[in-house]
N, C-alpha and C positions, 0 to 999 in steps of 0.2 A: 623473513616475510614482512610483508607493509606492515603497519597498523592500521590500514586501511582494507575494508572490505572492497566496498565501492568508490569511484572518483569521476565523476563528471567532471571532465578539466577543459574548460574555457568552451563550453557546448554551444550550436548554434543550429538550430533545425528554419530550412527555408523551404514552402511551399509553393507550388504550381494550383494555381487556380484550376478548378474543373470547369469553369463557366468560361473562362479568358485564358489561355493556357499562356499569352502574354504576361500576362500578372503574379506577381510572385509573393508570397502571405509569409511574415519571418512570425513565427508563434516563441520560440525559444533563440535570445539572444545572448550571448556569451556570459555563457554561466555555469559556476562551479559549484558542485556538491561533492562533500566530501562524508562518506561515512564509515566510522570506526568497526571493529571487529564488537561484535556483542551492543552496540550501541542503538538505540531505539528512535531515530530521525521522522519527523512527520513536518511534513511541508504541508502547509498554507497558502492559499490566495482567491482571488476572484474567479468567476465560472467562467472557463473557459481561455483560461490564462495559459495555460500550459502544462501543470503538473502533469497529467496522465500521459505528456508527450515526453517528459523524463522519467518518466516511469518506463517506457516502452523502448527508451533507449537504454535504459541501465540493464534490461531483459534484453540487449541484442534485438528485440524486434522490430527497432526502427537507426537505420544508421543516420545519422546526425549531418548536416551537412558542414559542419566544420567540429572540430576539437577533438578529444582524446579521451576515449572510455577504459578504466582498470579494474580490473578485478583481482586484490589481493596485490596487487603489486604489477601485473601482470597486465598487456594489452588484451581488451577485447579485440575477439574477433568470430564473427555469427553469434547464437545464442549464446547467452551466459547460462550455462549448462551449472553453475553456483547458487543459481539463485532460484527460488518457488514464485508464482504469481498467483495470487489472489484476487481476480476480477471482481470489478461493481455485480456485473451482469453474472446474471448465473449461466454456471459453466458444467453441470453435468449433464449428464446422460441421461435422456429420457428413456431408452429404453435397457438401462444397465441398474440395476438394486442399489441401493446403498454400500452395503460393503464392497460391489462390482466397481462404482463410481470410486472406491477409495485404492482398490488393487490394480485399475489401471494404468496408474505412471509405473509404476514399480513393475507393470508385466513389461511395459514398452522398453525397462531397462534392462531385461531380463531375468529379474527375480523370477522362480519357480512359481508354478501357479499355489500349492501349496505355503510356500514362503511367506506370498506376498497373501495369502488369504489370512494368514496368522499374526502379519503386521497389521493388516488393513482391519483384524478385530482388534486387537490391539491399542489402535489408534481408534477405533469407534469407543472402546470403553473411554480413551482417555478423556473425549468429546460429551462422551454419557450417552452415547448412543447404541449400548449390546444390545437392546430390543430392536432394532432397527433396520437389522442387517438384512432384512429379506425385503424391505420397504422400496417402493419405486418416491423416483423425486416428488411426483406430483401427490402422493399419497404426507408427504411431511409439510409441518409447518414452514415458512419462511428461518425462522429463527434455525430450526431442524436441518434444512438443508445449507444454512451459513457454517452449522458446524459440519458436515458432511463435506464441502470445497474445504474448511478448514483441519480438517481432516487429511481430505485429498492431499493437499499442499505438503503440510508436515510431513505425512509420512515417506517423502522423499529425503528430508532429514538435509535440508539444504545449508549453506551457508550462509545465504540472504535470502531474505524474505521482503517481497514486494506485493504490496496493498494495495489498492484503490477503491478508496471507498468504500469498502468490503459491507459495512455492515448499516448504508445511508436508507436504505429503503425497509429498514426494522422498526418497530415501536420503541417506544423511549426503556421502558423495563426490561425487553428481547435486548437490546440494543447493551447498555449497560452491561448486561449478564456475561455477550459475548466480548467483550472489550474489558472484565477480569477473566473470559477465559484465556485468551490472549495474553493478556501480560503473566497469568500462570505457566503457562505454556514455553514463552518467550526467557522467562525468569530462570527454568528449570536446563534449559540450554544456553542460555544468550549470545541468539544467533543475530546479525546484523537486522534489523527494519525500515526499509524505509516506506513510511502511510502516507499516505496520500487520501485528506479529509476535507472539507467544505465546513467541519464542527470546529473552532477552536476549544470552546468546552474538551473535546474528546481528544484532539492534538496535546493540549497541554497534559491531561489528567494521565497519559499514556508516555510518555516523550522524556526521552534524556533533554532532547534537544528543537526544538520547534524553527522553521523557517519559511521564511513570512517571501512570497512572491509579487511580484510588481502586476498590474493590470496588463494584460497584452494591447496589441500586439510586440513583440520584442520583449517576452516577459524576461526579467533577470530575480534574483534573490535583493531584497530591500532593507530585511530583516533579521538577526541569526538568537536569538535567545537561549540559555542555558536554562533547564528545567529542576532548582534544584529543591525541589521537594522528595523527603522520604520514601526507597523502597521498604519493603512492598505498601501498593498502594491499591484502595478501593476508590474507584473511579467515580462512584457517589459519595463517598464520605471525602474524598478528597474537595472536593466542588466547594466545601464549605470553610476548608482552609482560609486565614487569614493571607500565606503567601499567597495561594492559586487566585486569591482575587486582583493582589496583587500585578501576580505576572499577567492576568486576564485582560487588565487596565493596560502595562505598559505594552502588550500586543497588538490589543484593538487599536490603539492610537496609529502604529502604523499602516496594519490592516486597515481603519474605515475607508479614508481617501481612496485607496485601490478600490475595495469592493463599489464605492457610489461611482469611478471608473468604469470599470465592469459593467457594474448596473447600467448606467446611460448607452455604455456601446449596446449594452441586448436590445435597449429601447431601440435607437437609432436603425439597427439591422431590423427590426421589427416593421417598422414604419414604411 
């Protein structure tokens, strides 16, 4: 078997204009990601650069127009049925309860309704959520229904795990809380990650491995840094490290110039 979970090899996603179907928009240009079995990858860059478009291909949800996706060793092909996704946007069910919203991957896969009602409490304690199970989304906090998708996710018990930005529209102390629950979580199996953040802060303080993406359009990886601060780690206490400010320094140097990239295209398109 690889040592490889995942492999984005020589990736290249090309767009068709909606406005000009002339026109053709490259957002991801030959670029490789590679990520290990148990390994915890979070990529970085400017808004709008690309990440969440390699995110969608490492999920099979977007076929790439050039290069070679693997899983485990293995070509993709359709969904990576490997991997869990963790959407920005919230992703349950308005009118399914909590523990419903947690039991329905597991029914879609045929687990018993039983089965999957005893996993899905299961994974509600794991979260700190047994009070909860009868709760609609709209009745929980923000925070509350982060852990409930994070929930959701897990208890498919995947191989990879794919993030986007899971947890950017929380408070700073919500936020924090769920990014140790996460690396508990992650620690107790060590299944593959790859996050997808906008925080360097939260890339670093979480990450085997941190890589740093170029400004689009034609984004590529710019950046690849090794993360080697002490497990386990508290993602506030860590902040205050001597290394983590270190690696913070040699990161952002790469990172600024992209994001003031970034920045000016949003202006530009604005105008």
């Amino acid at each position: 078997m690889s040592e490889y979970a995942l492999e984005l090899l020589n990736i290249s996603c090309t767009f068709r204009s909606k406005d000009d179907p002339g026109q053709r928009y490259t957002a991801v240009a030959d670029t490789t990601l590679r990520i290990k079995a148990g390994e915890f990858v979070s990529v970085v860059g400017p808004t709008g650069c690309g990440k969440s478009t390699l995110l969608n291909v490492g999920a099979g949800l977007l076929s790439p127009s050039s290069g070679v996706i693997k899983v485990f060793g293995e070509p993709l092909v359709g969904i990576n049925t490997r991997a869990g996704y963790m959407f920005q946007s919230e992703a349950l069910m308005p009118w399914r309860s909590t523990l419903d919203n947690v039991m329905v991957g597991l029914q879609y896969r045929g687990v018993s309704d039983a089965e999957a009602r005893s996993q899905g409490n299961a994974w509600l304690a794991r979260v700190g959520l047994s009070d909860f199970g009868d709760r609609y989304p709209h009745q929980l906090s923000g925070g509350m229904r982060k852990r409930v998708a994070l929930a959701q996710t897990l208890a498919l018990d995947p191989d990879i795990i794919l993030m986007d930005e899971p947890f950017s529209a929380l408070d700073v102390q919500t936020r924090q809380l769920m990014e140790n629950e996460v690396l508990d979580l992650w620690a107790a199996k060590r299944k593959a990650v790859l996050f997808i953040t906008h925080d360097l802060d939260e890339a670093i303080a979480m990450s085997d491995r941190v890589v740093v993406l170029s400004a689009g359009p034609a984004t590529h990886p710019i950046g690849e840094f090794n993360i080697d601060l002490d497990r386990p780690r508290d993602v506030a206490e860590v902040r205050t490290h001597p290394r983590f400010v270190e690696l913070h320094t040699q990161i952002w140097n790469v990172l600024r110039d992209e994001v003031l990239k970034g920045y000016a295209q949003q202006l530009k398109k604005a105008a």
